[in-house]
N, C-alpha and C positions, 0 to 999 in steps of 0.2 A: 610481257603482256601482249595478247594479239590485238588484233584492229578489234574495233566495234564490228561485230558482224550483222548480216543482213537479215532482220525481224528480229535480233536478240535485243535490247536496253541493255543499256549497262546501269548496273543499281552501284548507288552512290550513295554515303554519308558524307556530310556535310556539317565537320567539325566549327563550330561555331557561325553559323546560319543568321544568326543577327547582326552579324557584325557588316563592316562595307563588303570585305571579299564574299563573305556567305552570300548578303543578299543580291549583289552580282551575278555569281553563280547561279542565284536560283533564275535570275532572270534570262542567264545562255542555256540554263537546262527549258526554263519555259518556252522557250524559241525552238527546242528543239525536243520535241513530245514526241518524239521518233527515235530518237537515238538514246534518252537520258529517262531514269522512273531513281525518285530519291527513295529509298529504303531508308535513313533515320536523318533527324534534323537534332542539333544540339546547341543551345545557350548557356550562358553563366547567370546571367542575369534580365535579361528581357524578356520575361514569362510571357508579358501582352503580344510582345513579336512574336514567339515563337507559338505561342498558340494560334495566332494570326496562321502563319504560315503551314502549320499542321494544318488548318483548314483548305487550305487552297490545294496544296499539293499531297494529304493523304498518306504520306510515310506508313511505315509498317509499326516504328518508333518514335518515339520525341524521349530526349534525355538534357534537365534541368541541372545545371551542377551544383548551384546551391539548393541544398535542400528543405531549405524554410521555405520556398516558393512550390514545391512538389504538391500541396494541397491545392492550390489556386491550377494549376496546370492540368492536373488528375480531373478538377473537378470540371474545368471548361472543358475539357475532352469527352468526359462519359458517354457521351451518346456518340464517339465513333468508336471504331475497330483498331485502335492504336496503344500501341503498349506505351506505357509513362514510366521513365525511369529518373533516379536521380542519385546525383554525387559523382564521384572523381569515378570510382569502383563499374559504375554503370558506362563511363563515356568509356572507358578501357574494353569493355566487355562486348558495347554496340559495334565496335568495327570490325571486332572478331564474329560476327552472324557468316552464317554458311554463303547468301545469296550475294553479298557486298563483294565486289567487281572492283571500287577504287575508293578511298579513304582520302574528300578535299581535309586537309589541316589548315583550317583559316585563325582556330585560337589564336589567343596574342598573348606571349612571352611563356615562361617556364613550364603555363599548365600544357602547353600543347608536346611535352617530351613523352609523356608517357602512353596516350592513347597512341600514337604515332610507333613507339617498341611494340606495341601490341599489331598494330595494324602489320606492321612486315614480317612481325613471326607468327603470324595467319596466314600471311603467303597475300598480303592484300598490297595493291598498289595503289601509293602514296603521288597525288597533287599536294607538294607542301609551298605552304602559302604563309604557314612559323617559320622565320628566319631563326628565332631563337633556338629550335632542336637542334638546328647544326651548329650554330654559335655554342651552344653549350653539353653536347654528347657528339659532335661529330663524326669521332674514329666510330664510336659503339653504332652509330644510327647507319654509317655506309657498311660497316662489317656484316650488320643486320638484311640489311637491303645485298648484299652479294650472298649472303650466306640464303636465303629463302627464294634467290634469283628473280627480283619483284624492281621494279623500275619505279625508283621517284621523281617525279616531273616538276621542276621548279614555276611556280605561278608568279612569283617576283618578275615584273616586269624587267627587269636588270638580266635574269638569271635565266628566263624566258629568250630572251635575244641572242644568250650567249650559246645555250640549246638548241638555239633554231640556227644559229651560223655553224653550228658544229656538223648537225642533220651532214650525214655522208661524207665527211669529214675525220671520223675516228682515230681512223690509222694515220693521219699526218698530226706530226708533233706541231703544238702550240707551241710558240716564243711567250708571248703576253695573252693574257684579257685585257681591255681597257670596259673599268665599268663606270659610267656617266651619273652624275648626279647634277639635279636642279640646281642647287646651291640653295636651296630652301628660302622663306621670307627674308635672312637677315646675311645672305651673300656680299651685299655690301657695308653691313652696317660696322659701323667703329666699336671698339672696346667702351667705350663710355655709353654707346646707343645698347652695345648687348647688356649692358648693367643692368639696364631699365627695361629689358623686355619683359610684358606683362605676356599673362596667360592668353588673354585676347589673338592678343597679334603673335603669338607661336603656332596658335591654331589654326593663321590664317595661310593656307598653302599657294603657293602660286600657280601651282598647273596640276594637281592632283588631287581629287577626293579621300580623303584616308581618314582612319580610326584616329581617334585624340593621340591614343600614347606612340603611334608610328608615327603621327603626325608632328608628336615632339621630338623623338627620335630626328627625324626628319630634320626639322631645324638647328640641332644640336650637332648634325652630321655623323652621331651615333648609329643612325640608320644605315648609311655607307660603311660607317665599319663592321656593321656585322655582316653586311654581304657579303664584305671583304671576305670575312670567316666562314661564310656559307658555299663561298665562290670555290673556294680554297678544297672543300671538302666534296662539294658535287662534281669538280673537273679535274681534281687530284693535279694540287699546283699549288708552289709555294709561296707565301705573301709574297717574296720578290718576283713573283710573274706575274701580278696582282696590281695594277695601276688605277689611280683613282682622277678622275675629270672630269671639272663643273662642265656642266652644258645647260645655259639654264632654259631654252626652249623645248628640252624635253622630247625631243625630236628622233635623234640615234639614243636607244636604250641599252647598246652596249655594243662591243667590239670585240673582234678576233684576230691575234695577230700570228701568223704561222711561221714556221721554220723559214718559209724562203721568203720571207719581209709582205708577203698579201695580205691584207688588211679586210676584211668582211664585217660588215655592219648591217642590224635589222635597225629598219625604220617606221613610224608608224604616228597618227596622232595618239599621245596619251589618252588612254583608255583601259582600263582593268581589264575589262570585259576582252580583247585578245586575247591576253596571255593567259586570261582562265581557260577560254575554249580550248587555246591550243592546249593545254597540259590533260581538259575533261575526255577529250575527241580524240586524242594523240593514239596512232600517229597520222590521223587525219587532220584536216585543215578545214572549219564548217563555213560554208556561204553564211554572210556577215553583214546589216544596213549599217555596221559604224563609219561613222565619218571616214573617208580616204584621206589620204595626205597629198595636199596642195603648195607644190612647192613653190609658186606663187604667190604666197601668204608665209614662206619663208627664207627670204632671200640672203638672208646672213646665220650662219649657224656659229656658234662660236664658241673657242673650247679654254678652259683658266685651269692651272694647277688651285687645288684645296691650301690654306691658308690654315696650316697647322695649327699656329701661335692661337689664332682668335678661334679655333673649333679643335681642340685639342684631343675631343673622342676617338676621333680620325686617330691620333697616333697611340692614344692606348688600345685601341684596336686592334692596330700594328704590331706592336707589342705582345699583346696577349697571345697575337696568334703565332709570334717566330720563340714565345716561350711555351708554348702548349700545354698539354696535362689539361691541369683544371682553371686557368688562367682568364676563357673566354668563359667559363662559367661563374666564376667569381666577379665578371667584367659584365654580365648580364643581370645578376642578381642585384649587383648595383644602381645598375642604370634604370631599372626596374624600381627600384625604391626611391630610384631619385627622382626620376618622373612622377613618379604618385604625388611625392612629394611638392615637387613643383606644382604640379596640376590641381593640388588643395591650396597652393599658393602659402606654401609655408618657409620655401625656400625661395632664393631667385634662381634666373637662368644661368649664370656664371658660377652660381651655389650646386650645380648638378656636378657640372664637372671636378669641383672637390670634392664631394660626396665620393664619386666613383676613385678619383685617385687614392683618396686615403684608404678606401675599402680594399682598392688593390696593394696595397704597399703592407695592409696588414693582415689579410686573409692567411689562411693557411695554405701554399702550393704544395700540389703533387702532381708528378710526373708522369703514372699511370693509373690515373683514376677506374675503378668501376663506377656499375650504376649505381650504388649505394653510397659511394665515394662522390658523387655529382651531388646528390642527395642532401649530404651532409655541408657540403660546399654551399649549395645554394643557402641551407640554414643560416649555416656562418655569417656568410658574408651579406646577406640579409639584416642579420643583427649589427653586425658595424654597422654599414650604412644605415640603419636606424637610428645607430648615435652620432654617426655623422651628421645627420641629417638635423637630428633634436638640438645639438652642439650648434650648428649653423643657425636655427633659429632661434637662441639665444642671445647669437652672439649679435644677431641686425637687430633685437629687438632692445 
């Protein structure tokens, strides 16, 4: 993909637009009414938002994905110029439009696979902001992305740093990534204190704004692992070149470690709002009022190995990814039902990570899956974990 050239906009869809990354985004695109014109906006479920935001910024589309809400959107819109579309079939379709330039993926978890196969075999270039397309179709989604010769730009703050130390770098071999993690609310808490975490206090992040279920993720340290797997497949490198490191100020968002032992790290205050631009702008760099980093205000940086035992996702993670096939897709579809789960408060917090283990231990593996083969995986393993899950809340009640 070229630069943004001078008087062209680049037209954007902006998969899941109500969400925190979506509305981020709209807020570096409004900042920049020069370089950036949204061609379609798309929600799951926040019809008030999204027609909010149809208003403000004028899309060519809006697409609703449930389609019980399609009436209520259709109908607040009628008096503008904007097509309404709705269901899984429409958000597939809206990123394949002629005029679409780049395709942000901000969805959260499995539905964001398949607009995402559409958008690169349009030839469209992908800001993906789904950890879980490459957690659970990876090989299929980089083949896709070299086979239509279209660049995916990771917005993951983690995977953003790692792209930006690479910037001219190509041709010299990596030894490692080092990718940093907060250590989430409950970094120091005890086995007996994680028993008792309520839904409250997993939701309460220490140094990030995020969506509920990254935000559990987050706490779980499930979030780390799928970057792991994400890492894995954007920078072609094995879990064992894959290092994981609490840092919990947040401060270095990841590392590069090169063949002759040089060490390159991006720095910055935590802020979403970077690593969107850089991937919306790329490979420009846009004048920015965010906060600068004041090192001043941080005089101790400090860095802990993850704590396997008490955050065990981390090493199914691991796992999943050094047996491959369909392994982080069975490990997603879980984690996925477990958080639901959790987040209705039907299970506890120490109850995710059975949920997922047993789901992995019983699923069905296969070693070269297709997409119909992910497909069927995520069904599967959907359904254990649903009785795991039902099983578990049995069993505390």
């Amino acid at each position: 993909m070229n630069g943004i050239e001078r008087g062209k906009k680049r037209q954007l869809v902006i998969l899941g637009s109500t969400g925190s990354i979506g509305t981020q985004a709209l807020e570096v695109i409004g900042e920049h009414p020069d370089l950036f014109e949204v061609y379609a906006l798309t929600a799951n479920e926040q019809a008030d938002r999204l027609i909010e935001q149809a208003y403000r910024y004028r899309p060519e589309a809006v697409v609703i994905a449930n389609e019980r809400k399609y009436p209520e959107v259709k109908q607040a819109l009628s008096s503008l110029p904007i097509k309404v579309w709705a269901g899984a079939d429409a958000l597939a379709q809206v990123v394949c439009s002629e005029p679409v330039d780049m395709v942000l993926t901000a969805l959260v978890g499995y539905a964001g696979l398949r607009p995402t196969l559409a958008a690169l075999r349009a030839g469209k270039a992908v800001a993906l902001a789904n950890k879980e397309t490459l957690v659970v179709a990876g090989e299929l989604v980089m083949a896709l992305a070299k086979e239509n010769r279209v660049p995916i730009l990771p917005v993951d703050s983690e995977h953003s740093a790692i792209f930006q130390c690479l910037n001219g770098e190509w041709d010299n071999p990596v030894e490692k990534i080092i990718l940093t993690a907060s250590g989430g609310p409950f970094r120091t808490a005890t086995p007996d204190e994680l028993a008792c975490v309520t839904k409250a206090q997993a939701l309460r992040h220490p140094n990030w704004s995020m969506g509920a279920k990254v935000t559990i993720d987050s706490a779980s340290m499930m979030n780390k692992g799928f970057e792991m797997i994400e890492a894995q497949w954007l920078f072609g490198l094995a879990p064992e070149q894959i290092q994981i490191l609490v840092h919990p100020q947040s401060v270095i968002h990841s590392m590069v470690q090169f063949a002759d032992g040089a060490l390159m790290a991006q720095l910055s205050v935590p802020d979403m709002k970077l690593p969107i631009a850089y991937a919306l702008a790329w490979p420009r760099r846009l004048q920015s009022a965010l906060e600068r980093l004041d090192f001043s205000r941080y005089a101790t940086l400090t860095f802990e190995e993850p704590d396997l035992r008490r955050f065990p996702n981390l090493a199914f993670a691991f796992e999943a990814a050094r047996r491959g096939g369909n392994m982080p897709c069975i490990l997603n579809a879980a984690n996925e039902v477990a958080v639901a789960a959790f987040l209705r408060e039907q299970i506890g917090f120490l109850q995710m990570s059975e949920v997922i283990e047993q789901t992995l231990a019983k699923a069905s593996f296969l070693a070269a899956p297709a997409y119909d083969d992910y497909a069927q995986t995520d069904r599967e393993a959907r359904r254990i974990a649903e009785e795991a899950s039902a099983n578990s809340l049995r069993n505390n009640n």
